[in-house]
C-alpha positions as CSV (number, residue, x, y, z in Angstrom):
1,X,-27.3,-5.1,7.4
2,X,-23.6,-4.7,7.4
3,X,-21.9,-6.4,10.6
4,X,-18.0,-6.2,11.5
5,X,-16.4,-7.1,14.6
6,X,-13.0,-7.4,15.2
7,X,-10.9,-8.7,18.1
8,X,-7.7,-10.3,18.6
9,X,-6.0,-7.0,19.4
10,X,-3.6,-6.2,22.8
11,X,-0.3,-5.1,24.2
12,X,2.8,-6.8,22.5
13,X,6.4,-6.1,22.8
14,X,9.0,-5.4,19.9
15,X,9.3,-8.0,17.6
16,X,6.0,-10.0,18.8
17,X,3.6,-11.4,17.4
18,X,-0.7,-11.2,17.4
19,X,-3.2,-12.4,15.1
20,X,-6.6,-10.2,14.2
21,X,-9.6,-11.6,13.1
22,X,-12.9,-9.9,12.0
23,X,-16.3,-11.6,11.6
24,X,-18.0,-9.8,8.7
25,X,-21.9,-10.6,7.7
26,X,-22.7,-12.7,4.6
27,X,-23.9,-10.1,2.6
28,X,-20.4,-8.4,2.0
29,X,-17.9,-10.8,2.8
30,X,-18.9,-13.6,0.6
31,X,-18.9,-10.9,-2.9
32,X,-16.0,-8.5,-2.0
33,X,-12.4,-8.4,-1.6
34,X,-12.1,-7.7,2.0
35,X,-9.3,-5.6,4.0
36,X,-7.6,-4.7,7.2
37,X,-7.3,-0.8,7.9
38,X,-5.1,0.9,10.5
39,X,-5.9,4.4,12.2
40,X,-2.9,6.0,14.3
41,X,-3.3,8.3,16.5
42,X,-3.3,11.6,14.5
43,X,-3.4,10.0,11.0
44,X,-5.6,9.3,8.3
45,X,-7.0,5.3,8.4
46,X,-4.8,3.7,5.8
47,X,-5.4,0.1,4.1
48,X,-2.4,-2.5,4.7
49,X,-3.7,-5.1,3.2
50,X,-6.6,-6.8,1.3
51,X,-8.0,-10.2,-0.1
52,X,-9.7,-11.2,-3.1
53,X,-12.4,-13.8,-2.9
54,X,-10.0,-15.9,-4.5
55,X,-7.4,-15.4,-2.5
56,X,-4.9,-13.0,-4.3
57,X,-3.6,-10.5,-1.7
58,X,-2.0,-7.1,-1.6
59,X,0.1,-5.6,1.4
60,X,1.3,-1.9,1.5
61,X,5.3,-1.7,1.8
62,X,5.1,-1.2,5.2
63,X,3.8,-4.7,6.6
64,X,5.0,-6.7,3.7
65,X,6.6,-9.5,4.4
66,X,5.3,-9.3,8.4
67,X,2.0,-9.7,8.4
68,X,-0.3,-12.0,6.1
69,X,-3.8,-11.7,5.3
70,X,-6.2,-14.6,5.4
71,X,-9.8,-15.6,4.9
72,X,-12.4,-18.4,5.8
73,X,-14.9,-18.2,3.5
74,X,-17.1,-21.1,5.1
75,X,-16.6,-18.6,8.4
76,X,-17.0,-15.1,6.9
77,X,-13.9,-14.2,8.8
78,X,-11.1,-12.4,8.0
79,X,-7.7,-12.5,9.9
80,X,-4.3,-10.8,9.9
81,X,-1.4,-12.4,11.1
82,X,0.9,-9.9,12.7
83,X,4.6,-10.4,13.2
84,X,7.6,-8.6,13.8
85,X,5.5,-6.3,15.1
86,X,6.8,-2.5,15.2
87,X,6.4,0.5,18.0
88,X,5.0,2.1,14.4
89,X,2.4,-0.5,13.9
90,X,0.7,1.1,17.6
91,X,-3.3,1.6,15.8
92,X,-6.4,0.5,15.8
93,X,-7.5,-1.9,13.4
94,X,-10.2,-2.3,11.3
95,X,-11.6,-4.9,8.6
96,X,-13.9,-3.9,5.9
97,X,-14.3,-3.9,2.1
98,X,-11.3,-3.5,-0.2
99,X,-12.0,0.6,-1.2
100,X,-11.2,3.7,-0.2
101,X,-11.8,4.3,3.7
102,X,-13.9,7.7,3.0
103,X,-16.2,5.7,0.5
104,X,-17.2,3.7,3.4
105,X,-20.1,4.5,5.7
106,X,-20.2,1.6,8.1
107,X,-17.3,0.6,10.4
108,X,-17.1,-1.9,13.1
109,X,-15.5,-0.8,16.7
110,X,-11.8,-2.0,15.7
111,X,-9.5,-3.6,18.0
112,X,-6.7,-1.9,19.8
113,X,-3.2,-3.3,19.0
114,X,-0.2,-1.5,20.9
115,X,3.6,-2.4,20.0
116,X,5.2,-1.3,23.0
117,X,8.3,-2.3,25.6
């Protein structure tokens, strides 16, 4: 059974700073690179950035360099560490494996995060 539940998320101002973390179960976290997806309001969910088991990660343009994926493989926990934070970056967020978002059938409840003065 496939398990994912985020939290960490909130209101932030401009330029802040929060840090996601998701709790995946065994069975997928400890064989797949594993990701953090954002959904805006009125857009298609999007993958920002990923991690391999061994630790080699990717981040799309817009976050590099501002946010850093991590893992805890002893934990089966995944976190994101959000900074610089931008009114753009207003979504909720998601962890799950590293593939396209309409491959996957199972999604945890996200966590709101909202960039905002």
């Amino acid at each position: 059974q496939v398990q994912l539940a985020e939290s960490g998320g909130g209101l932030v101002q401009p330029g802040g700073s929060l840090r996601l973390s998701c709790a995946a179960s065994k069975n997928i976290f400890e064989f797949y690179t594993m990701a953090w997806f954002r959904q805006a309001p009125g857009k298609q969910r999007e993958m920002i950035a990923s991690i391999s088991t061994g630790g080699t990660t990717y981040y799309q343009d817009s976050v590099k360099g501002r946010f850093a994926i991590s893992r805890d493989n002893a934990k089966n926990t995944v976190y994101l560490q959000m900074n610089s934070l931008k009114p753009e970056d207003t979504a909720v967020y998601y962890c799950n494996r590293a593939t396209s978002p309409g491959r996957l059938t199972y999604w945890g409840q996200g966590t709101q995060v909202t960039v905002s003065s």
